[in-house]
N, C-alpha and C positions, 0 to 999 in steps of 0.2 A: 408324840412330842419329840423333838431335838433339838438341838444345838447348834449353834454355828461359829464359825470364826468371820474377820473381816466385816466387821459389824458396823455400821454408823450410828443407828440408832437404835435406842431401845424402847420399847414402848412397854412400862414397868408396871405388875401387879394390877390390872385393872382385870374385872371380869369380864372377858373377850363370849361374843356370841359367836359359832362357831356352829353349820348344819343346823340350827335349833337348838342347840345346846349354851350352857353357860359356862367356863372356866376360866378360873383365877390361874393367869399366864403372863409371863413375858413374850413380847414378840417382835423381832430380830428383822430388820431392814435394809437393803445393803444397795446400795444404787437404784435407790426408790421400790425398792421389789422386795415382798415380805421374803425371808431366807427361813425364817425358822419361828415356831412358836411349843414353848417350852414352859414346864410348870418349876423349873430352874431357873435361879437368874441367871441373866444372858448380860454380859459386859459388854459394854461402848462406850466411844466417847463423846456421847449426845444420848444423856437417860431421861424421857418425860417419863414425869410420875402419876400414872395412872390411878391408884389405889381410890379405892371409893365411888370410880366409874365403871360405866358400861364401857366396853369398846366395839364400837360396831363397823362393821363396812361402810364407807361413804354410800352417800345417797345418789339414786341414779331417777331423776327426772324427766322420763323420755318426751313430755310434749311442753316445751315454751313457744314465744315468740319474741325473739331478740334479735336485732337489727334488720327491720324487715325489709321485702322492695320499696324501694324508692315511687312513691305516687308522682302521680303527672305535674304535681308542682313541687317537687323535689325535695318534698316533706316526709317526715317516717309518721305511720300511724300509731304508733305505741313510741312509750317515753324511756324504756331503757334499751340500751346497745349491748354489745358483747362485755363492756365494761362493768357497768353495775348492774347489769343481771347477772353473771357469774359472781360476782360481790355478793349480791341477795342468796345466790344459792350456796357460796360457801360458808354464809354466817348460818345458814339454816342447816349444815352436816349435807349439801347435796356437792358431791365432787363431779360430777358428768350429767350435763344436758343436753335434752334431745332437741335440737331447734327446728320449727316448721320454715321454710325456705321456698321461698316463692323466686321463680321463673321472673323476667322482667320478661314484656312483649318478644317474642322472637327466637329468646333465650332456650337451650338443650337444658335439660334436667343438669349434665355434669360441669356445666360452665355455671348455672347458676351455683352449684356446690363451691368451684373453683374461686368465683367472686366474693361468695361468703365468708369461704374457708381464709380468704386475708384478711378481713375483719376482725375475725379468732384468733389467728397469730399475733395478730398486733393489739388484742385489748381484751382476750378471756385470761382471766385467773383460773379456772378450772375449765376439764373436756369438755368438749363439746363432739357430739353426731348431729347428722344434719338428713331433714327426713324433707327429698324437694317434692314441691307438689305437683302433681299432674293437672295441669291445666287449658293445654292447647292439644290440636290435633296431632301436632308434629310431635309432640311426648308419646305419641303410643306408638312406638320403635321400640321391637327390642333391641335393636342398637342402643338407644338410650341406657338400657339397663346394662349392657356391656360395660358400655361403659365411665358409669356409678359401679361395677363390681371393681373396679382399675382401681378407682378412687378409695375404695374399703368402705364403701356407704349404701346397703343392703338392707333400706325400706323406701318407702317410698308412699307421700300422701294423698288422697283422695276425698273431694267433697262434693257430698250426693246431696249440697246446695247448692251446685254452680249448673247453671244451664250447660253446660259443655258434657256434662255426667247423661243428665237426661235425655240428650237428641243424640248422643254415641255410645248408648250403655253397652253395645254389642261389641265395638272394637272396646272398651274400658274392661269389660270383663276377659276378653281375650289379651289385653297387656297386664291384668291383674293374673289370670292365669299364669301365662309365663312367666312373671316376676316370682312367683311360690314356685315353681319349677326348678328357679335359678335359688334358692334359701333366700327370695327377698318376705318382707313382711308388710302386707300394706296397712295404711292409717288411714281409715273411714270417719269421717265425721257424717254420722247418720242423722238427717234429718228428710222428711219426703219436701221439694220443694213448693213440689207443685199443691199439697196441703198448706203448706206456709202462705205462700201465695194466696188461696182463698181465700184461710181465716183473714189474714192481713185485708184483704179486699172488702171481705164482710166488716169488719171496725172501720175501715173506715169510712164506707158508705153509711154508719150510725154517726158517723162522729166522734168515735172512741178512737184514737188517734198515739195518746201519750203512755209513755212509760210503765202504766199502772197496768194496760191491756196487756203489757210484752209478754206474758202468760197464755193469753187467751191467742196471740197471736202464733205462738210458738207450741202447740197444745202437745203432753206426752202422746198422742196417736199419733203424731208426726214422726215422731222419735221410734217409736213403735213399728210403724210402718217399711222405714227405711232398716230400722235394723233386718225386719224378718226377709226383705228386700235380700241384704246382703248375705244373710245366714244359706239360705235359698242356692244364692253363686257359688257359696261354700261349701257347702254341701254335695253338690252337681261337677264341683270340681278339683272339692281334695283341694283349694286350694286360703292357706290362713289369712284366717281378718282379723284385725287390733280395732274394738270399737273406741275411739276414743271419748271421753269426757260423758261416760252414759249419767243420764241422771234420774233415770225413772224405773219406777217397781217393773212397769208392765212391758221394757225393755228389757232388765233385766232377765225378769222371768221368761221369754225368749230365747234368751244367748245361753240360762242353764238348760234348759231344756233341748237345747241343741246339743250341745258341749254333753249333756246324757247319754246322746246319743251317736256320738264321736263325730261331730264337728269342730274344724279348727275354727272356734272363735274365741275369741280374748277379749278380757274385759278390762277399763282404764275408768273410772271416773276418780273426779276431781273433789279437791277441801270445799268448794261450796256447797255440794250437796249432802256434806256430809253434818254439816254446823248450823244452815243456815235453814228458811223454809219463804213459802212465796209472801206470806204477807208482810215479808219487809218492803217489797213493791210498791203498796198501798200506802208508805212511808213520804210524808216532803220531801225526803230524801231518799227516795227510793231508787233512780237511775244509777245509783252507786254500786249498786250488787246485780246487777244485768249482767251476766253472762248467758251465753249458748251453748246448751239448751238453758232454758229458765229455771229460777230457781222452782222447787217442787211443794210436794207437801208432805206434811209429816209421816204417813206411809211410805213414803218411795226413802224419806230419810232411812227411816229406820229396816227397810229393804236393804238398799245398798249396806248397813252396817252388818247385817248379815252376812252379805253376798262375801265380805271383808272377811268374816269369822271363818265362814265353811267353804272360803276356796271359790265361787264363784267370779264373783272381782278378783284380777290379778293385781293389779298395780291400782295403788294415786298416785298419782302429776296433776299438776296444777293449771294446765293452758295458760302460764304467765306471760297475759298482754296488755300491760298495764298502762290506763291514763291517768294522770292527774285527777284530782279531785272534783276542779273548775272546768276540766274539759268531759270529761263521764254527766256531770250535773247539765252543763247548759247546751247536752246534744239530747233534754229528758223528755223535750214537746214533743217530736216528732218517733214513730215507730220507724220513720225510712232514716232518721240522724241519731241513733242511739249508740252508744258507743261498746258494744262488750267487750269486759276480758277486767280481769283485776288481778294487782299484785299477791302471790302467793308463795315464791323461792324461799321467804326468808321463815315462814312461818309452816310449812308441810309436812315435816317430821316432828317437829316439837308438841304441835295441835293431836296431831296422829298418838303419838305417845302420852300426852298429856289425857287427852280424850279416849285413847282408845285403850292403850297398856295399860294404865292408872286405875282405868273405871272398869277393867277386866272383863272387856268388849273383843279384842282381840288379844293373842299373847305375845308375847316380846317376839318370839318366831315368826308367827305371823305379818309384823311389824318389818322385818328387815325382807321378810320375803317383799313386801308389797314396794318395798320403798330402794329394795337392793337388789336382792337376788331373783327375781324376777324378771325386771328391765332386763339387765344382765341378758339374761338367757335369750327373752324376745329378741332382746336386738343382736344378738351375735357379739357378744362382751363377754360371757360368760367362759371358764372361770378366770377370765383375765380379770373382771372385774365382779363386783355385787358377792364378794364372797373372804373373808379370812382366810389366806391358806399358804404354801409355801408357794413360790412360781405368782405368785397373784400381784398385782400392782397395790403398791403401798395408800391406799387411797382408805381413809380411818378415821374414824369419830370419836375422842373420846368424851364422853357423854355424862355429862351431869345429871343423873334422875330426878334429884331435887332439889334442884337452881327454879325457884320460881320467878318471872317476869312477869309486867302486863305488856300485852302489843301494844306498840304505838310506832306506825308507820312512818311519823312525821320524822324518829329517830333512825330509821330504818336504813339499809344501802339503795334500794329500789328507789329510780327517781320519781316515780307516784306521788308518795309523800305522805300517803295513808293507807291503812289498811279496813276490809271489809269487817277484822276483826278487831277493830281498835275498841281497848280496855279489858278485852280478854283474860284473864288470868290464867297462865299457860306452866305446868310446871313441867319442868325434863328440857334442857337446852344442850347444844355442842358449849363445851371449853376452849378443845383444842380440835381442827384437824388439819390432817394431812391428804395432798394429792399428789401420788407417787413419788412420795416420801420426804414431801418439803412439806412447812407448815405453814397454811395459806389463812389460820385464822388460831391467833394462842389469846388466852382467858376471856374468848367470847369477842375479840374483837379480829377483825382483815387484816391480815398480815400482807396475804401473796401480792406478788406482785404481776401487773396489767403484761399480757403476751406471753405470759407461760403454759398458758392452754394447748391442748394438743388436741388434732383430731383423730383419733386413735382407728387405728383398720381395724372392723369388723367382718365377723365370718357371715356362717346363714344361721337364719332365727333358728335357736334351738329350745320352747318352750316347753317339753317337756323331759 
């Protein structure tokens, strides 16, 4: 601990987590940059009073989707922008998100960063990274990757559901190679398509067509498949996969089983599989909670809560791609018009600690690794960011344990307007925080203001 001078602010007497640990500290901020953390007080002339909270590291949600490409009628497929998704994630303690960022036709991975990256300037309240996806032939350049390392943006997405994956697996493994060569990190959405494709074909040759089958159509051996698929490339080539959004036991069990045996793979899944289970599907309402992959069953729930416990899951993030209510429901006939992704920024850490801290499922440590210091690391932020410490960006939660809420979306900043978990009773929320050392959200409500976001240069993934 020490002291500092030239102080702005003070963040006073709150129990700071720090490594795993817990201490009752002041901690000392000076041009948005933590300076000093001290079991002395530390004078400024700007003191929030901490006392009776947690203080944690802002939250780092490395998979959203916010302001996506532009579709061929000039429409976004999800409902919120760089504006009130950053909104959703600062009232949820999340300071830095990872946005998926898609290529228009034509488009170089770093021009599509470049067109996003204005978006952000002009309408995030908190960071943003930007992870662009590989979708065309002309992306398997490692010039491409040259130059996104210019840009400070060192991952890069991939989805082994697009036919583009399937008919050039040979050059994709050989760009995904070099990319781990260069400290990039790729993002996998593992599903096999060509399984999708079947089942899909078999429902509908019965007539099983709606909403209710997106289980049957989506089956975990799909999920399963592609992972081992990818573990496989990982293996053979030394070189690291981020799975995103896993949701099944029998994939799971795969990536530990690698990862045993020193593969780089990493593991991401998301708040729906952690809460919810498949037969809300079977629900009139059931198109609401369609995400990819499907929701599961209560084994693979309580797998994943596991994996949370002893290290196998590294991170939750949320894949927030969120429609409206009226648009998720009236795309429920059809399995080819369904709409996945639901709002989740505002509610990720709360649920997590509520559910997880509370019911002594995982420990508060666990909890900051999975939601801070983790990301962090994967994505080349660490310890600028995902950590308490001196030299670290002022980016801070102070946390109310027990502030109880019920969700209700409709109140929410997400323009959605609902949530998946609406009536919830959720206890542990943010107060106050801070993103590099402004306060973008005081007694639980938006402060910051639209276009202070920054995209911050990352180094190479350092995960362990």
């Amino acid at each position: 601990m020490s002291t500092a001078t030239n102080v702005d602010t003070t963040i006073r007497g709150g129990d700071v987590v720090i490594d795993g640990s817990v201490v009752r500290a002041d901690i000392a901020i000076t041009g948005g940059i933590v300076t000093a953390i001290s079991s002395s007080p530390i004078d400024a002339p700007h003191v929030i009073d901490a006392q009776g909270c947690l203080v944690l590291p802002g939250g780092i949600d490395g998979h959203v989707h916010l302001s996506p490409a532009e579709l061929a009628d000039g429409s976004y497929p999800w409902v919120d922008d760089f504006e009130s998704g950053t909104r959703a994630a600062a009232a949820g303690g999340v300071t830095t998100v990872g946005n998926i960022t898609f290529p228009r036709p034509g488009e170089a991975l770093a021009d599509a960063c470049r067109r996003v990256a204005e978006d952000v300037r002009a309408q995030a309240v908190v960071d943003v990274l930007l992870h662009p996806v590989v979708t065309e032939e002309q992306h398997l350049d490692p010039g491409e990757l040259a130059a996104l390392q210019e840009l400070g943006q060192t991952s890069i997405k991939v989805f082994a559901t697009l036919g583009a994956f399937q008919t050039r697996r040979r050059q994709y493994y050989r760009f995904m190679a070099e990319a781990g060569s260069r400290g990039f990190l790729t993002l996998v959405h593992c599903e096999d398509d060509e399984l999708i494709g079947h089942c899909t074909a078999s429902l509908f040759e019965r007539g099983l067509a709606d909403f209710r089958h997106f289980g049957e159509s989506r089956p975990d051996a799909a999920e399963e498949a592609a992972v081992a698929q990818l573990i496989a490339f990982a293996e053979v080539s030394n070189t690291p996969i981020y799975v995103v959004h896993l949701s099944s036991r029998r994939a799971l069990t795969a990536c530990s089983a690698a990862r045993a045996r020193g593969v780089p793979v990493y593991v991401e899944t998301r708040p729906l599989y952690l809460y919810l289970t498949e037969d809300l599907l079977q629900r009139e309402d059931g198109a609401k909670y369609i995400g990819q992959p499907p929701l599961r069953r209560q084994d693979d729930v309580d797998a994943l809560w596991a994996g949370l416990r002893f290290g196998t899951v590294d991170t939750v993030a949320t894949d927030h791609a969120p429609w409206t209510l009226e648009q998720k429901l009236e795309a429920g006939a059809s399995l080819e018009q369904l709409r996945p992704g639901v709002a989740d920024l505002e509610t990720v850490r709360p649920m997590l600690f509520s559910e997880g801290v509370l019911t002594g499922r995982v420990s508060l440590a666990r909890f900051v690794e999975l939601t801070a210091t983790n990301p962090a690391r994967l994505f080349g932020l660490y310890p600028r960011k995902g950590t308490i410490a001196p030299g670290s960006d002022a980016d801070l939660v102070i946390w109310d344990p027990d502030e109880t809420r019920v969700v209700d979306g409709s109140r929410g900043e997400s323009r959605a307007g609902y949530s998946p978990y609406d009536g919830t009773s959720v206890r542990g929320w943010p107060r106050d925080v801070l993103s590099r050392g402004e306060i973008v959200v005081s007694g639980g409500k938006v402060t910051g203001r639209s276009g202070r976001g920054r995209l911050p240069a990352r180094g190479s993934s350092e995960p362990r």
